[in-house]
N, C-alpha and C positions, 0 to 999 in steps of 0.2 A: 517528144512526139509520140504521140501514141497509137495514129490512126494507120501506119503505114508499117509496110516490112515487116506485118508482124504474124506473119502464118508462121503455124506451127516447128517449135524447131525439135524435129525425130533426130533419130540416130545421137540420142542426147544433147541435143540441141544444136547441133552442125551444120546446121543446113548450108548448102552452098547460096553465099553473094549473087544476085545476079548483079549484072553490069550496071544498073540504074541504083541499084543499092550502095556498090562504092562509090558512085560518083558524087552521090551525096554524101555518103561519110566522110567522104575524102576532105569536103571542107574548100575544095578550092573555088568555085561560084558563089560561096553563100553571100545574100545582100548584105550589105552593109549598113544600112537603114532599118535604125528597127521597126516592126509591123506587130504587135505583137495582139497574138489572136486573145481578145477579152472577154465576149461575150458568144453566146448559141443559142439562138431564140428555137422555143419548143414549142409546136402549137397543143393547145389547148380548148376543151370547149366550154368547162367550166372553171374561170378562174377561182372562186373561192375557194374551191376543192382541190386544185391544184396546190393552191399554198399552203391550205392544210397539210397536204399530203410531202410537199418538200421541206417546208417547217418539222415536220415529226420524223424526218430523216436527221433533223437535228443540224440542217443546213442554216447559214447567217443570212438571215433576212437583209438587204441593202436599202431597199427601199419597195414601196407602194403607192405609186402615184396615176392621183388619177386627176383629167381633165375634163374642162369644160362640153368640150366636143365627144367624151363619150372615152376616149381613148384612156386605156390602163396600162402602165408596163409593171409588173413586182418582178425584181432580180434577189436571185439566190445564190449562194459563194457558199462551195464543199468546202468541208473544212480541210486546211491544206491548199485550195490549190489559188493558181493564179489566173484561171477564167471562171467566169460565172455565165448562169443561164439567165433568161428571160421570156415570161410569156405574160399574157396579160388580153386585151380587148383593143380591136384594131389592131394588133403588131403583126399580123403573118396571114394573107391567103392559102397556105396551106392547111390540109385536112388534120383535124386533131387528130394524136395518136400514130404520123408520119414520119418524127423525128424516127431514128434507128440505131441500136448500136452505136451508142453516146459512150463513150470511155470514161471511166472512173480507175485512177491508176494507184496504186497502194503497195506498201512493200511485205506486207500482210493480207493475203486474201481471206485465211479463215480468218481472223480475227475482226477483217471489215463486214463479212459475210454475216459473221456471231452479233456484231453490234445492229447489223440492218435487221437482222432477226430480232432482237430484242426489242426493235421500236415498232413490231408489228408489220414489215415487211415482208412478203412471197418472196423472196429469193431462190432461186434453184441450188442445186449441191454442187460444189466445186468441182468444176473438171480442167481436163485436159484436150488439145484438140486431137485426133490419132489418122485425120489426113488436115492437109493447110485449109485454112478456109474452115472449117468443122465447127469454131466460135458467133459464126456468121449464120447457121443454122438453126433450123427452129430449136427448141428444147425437145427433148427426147431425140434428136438425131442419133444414127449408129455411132456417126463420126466422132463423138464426144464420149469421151472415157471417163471412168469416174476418178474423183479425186485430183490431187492437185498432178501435176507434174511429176514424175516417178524423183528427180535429183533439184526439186525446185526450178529448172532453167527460168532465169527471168522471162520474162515474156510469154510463157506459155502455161497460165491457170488461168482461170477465170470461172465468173458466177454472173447470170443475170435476173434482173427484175426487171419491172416496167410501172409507169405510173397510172394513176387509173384512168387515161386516154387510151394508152398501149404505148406510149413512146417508151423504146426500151433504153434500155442500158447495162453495160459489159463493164463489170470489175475484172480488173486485171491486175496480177501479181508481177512489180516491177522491184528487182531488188538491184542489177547491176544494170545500167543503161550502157548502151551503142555504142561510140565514139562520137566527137562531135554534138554531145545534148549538152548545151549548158543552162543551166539555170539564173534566171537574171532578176531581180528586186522588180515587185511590179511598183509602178508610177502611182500617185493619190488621184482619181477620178471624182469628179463631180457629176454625178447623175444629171443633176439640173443643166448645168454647163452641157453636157452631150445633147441633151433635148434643146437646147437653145432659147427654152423661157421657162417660167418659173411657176410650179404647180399649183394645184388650186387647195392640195391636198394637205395635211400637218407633216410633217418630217422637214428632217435637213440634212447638213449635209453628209451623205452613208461612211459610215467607217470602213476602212479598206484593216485588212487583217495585212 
């Protein structure tokens, strides 16, 4: 998990638990059914551009399909993880450029920082947050320190960019996780199977990494 509990940790990363914090670590309500979050639609207002632009990230194209009826979904898979995004034509009444503060988690910041950079990426410079909440803030806030982390504490570096709608997104240096994060093998998805018929487009069926 990457979107929660994760202000800054000062005093060398100590920050005190609140109460809703352990109760989830603790592990003792978690479902039992898995749910497991796969996809994050991004609105967009030009798709071609879009994929350009997620493509030269050097992200795994899954699919590009497009319908009779006008509708387009292209999904793209970071490399690493086990959700992927989606935008495309007809998929979101939302304003391009609305997504916010998309997590990208890595155990490495400069080094994922160095490689966005080399594919022609604006990326900002690595910082740290120096009150909670401070990665949540525009670029150039006071709150944001330069550089990583003074002792690396997981959880507390990051760098962002945006894509050229403005939908941003927050690299985050994760080296030792929480209590209670497990990691689980994701399932084979069928693009086609989720849509519930079969596209009009050339492609089959998306390799899952």
């Amino acid at each position: 998990m990457a979107g929660e509990f994760k202000a800054a940790r000062l005093a060398k990363g100590k920050a005190a638990m609140t109460q809703l914090e352990e109760q989830v670590i603790s592990g003792a309500k978690v479902a039992a059914v898995d749910m497991k979050l796969e996809v994050a639609v991004i609105p967009v207002s030009d798709v071609d551009r879009a994929k350009e632009f997620y493509g030269r990230l050097g992200w795994r194209l899954d699919a590009d399909f497009r319908f009779d009826n006008g509708f387009r979904v292209v999904q793209f898979t970071p490399p690493g993880s086990e959700s992927s995004i989606q935008f495309g034509a007809k998929v979101t009444p939302a304003a391009p450029g609305s997504a916010q503060s998309l997590y990208l988690v890595g155990s490495d910041i400069v080094a994922a920082r160095n490689q966005l950079v080399a594919r022609g990426v604006n990326v900002s410079e690595v910082f740290h947050p120096g009150a909670p909440g401070a990665h949540f803030q525009p670029d150039g806030s006071s709150t944001r320190l330069s550089g990583p982390s003074p002792d690396h504490t997981s959880y507390s570096s990051y760098a962002t960019f945006s894509d050229p709608d403005g939908n941003s997104w927050l690299l985050q240096e994760v080296t030792t996780r929480l209590p209670g994060r497990v990691e689980h093998a994701r399932d084979d998805v069928c693009l086609c199977e989720r849509f519930g018929e079969r596209p009009s487009a050339r492609g089959g069926r998306p390799r899952r990494a």
